[in-house]
C-alpha positions in Angstrom: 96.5 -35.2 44.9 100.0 -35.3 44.1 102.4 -33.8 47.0 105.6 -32.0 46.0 108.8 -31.4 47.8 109.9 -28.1 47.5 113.0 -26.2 48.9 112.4 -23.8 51.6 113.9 -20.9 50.8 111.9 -20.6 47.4 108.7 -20.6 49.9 110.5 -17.2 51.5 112.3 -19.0 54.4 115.4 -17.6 55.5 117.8 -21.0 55.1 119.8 -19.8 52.2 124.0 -20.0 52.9 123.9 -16.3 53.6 121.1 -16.2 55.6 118.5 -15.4 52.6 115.8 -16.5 50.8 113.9 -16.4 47.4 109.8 -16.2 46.5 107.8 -16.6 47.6 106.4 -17.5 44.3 102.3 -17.2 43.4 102.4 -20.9 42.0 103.8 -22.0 45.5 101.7 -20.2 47.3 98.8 -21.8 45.7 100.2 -25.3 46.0 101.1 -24.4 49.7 96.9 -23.4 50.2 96.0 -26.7 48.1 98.4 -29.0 50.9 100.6 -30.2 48.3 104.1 -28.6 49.8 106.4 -30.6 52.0 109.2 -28.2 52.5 112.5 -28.8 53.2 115.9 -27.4 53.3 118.6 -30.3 52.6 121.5 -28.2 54.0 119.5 -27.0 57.1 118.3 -30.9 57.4 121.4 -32.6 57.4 122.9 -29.9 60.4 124.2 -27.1 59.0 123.4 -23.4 60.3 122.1 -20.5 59.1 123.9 -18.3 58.0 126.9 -20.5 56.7 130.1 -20.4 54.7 129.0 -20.8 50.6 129.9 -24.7 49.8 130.6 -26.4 46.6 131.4 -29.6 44.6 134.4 -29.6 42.4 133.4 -30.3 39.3 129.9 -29.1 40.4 128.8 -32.7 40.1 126.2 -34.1 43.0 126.5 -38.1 42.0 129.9 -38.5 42.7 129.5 -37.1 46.2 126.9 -39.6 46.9 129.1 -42.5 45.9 131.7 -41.6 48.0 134.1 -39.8 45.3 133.6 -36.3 45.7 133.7 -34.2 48.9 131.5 -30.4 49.3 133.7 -28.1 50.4 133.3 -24.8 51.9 134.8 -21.5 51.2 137.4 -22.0 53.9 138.2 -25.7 53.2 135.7 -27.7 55.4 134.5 -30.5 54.5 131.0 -30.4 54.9 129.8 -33.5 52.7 128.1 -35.5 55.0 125.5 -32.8 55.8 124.8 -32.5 52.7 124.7 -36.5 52.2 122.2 -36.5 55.4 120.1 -33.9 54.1 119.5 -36.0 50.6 118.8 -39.0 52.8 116.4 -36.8 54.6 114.7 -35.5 51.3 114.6 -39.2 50.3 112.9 -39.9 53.7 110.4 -37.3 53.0 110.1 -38.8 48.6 109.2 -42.0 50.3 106.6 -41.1 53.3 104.3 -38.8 51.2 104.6 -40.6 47.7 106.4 -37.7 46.3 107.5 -37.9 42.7 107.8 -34.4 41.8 110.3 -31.6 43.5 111.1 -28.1 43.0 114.3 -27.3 44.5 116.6 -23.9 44.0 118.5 -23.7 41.0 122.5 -24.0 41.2 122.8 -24.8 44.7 125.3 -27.4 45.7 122.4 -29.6 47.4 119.4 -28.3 45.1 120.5 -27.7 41.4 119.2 -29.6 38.9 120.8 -28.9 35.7 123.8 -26.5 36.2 126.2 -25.8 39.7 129.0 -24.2 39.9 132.4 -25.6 39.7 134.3 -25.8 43.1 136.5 -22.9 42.2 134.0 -20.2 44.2 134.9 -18.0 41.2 131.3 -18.1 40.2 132.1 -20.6 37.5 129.0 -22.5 36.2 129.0 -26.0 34.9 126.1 -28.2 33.6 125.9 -30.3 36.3 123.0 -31.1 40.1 123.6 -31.1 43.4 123.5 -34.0 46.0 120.0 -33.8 47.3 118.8 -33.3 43.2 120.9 -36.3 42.0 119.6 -38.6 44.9 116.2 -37.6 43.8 116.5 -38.5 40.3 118.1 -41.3 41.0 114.8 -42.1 42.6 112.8 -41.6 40.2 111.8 -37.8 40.9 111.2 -35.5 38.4 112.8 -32.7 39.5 112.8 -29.0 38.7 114.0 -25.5 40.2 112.1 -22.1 40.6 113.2 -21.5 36.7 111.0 -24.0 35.1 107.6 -23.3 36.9 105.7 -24.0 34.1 107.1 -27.3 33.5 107.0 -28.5 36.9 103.2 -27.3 36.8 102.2 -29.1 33.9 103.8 -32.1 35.0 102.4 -31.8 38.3 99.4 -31.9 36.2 100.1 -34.8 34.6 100.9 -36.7 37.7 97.1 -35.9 39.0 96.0 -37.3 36.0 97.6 -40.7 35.5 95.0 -43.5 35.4 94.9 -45.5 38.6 96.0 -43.0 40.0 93.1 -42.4 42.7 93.3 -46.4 43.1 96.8 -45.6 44.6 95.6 -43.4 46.9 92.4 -45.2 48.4 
C-alpha cells in the first residue's frame, strides 16, 4: 500500500500563515483510516510559527530558491528562505523513509503549490509556477498534486498500488 505525503492543513490542522486551515476532505479522511497519510507542514517543519507573516517568491518560482537564486520573502521583507529550504529537505526526508511517490500538498502556497504561486508582489498576482517543498519533490520523482485535483491524485494513487512487482517491493 502506497503511503502519500499530504500537507497538514488540507487534513484541518491549523498551520496555515494566518493561523488556518483547509478540509478536511472525505478522500483524506479515508486515506488517513487506511494508514496511508504522512502529514507534514513544510513551513511549520523547517521553524516557522504559527500564525506568521504571508511569504512569497518573486517570480513565484520554487526551483530557483532551491538552487540558491531566489530568496522567500515575507510581507515585511524577511528573508525567510531557509525555512522553507529545511522544510523541503524535511519533506524529502519523509519521500525517502516511507517510499513515498505520491503528495498532495495545498495549492498556491509558496512551499506547497504545484502548478501556479503567486508572484512576489503580495498583490495577489498569480503566475504559473510551484513552490520549494513541490519543486524539490518533483525533482524527486514525486507525482505531486494539490487539494484541486483529488481525482487525479486518486486514480494515480491507484495506479501506484497496482504496478507489477509492486508487492515484491514491499516484502
Amino acid at each position: 500500500m502506497q503511503k502519500i505525503l499530504v500537507s497538514r492543513c488540507l487534513l484541518g490542522h491549523p498551520v496555515r500563515y494566518d493561523g488556518g486551515a483547509h478540509g478536511p476532505f472525505a478522500l483524506l479522511r479515508r486515506w488517513q483510516a487506511e494508514g496511508r497519510v504522512v502529514a507534514l507542514c513544510p513551513e511549520v517543519a523547517g521553524g516557522l510559527s504559527t500564525p506568521r507573516p504571508a511569504a512569497e517568491i518573486p517570480s513565484g518560482q520554487g526551483a530557483p530558491v532551491l538552487d540558491g537564486l531566489l530568496p522567500v520573502l515575507t510581507i515585511d521583507g524577511e528573508d525567510v528562505t531557509a525555512a522553507f529550504v529545511a522544510g523541503a529537505e524535511q519533506a524529502l526526508a519523509l519521500v525517502r523513509q516511507h517510499g513515498i511517490r505520491l503528495a498532495l500538498l495545498k495549492a498556491r502556497s509558496p512551499s506547497c503549490g504545484n502548478r501556479e504561486n503567486y508572484d512576489g508582489s503580495f498583490g495577489g498576482v498569480k503566475v504559473a509556477g510551484e513552490g520549494v517543498t513541490a519543486a524539490a519533490l518533483r525533482r524527486a520523482g514525486v507525482l505531486v498534486f494539490s487539494e484541486e485535483e483529488l481525482d487525479a491524485a486518486s486514480l494515480a494513487l491507484a495506479a501506484l498500488d497496482n504496478l507489477p512487482g509492486e508487492a515484491a517491493l514491499l516484502d
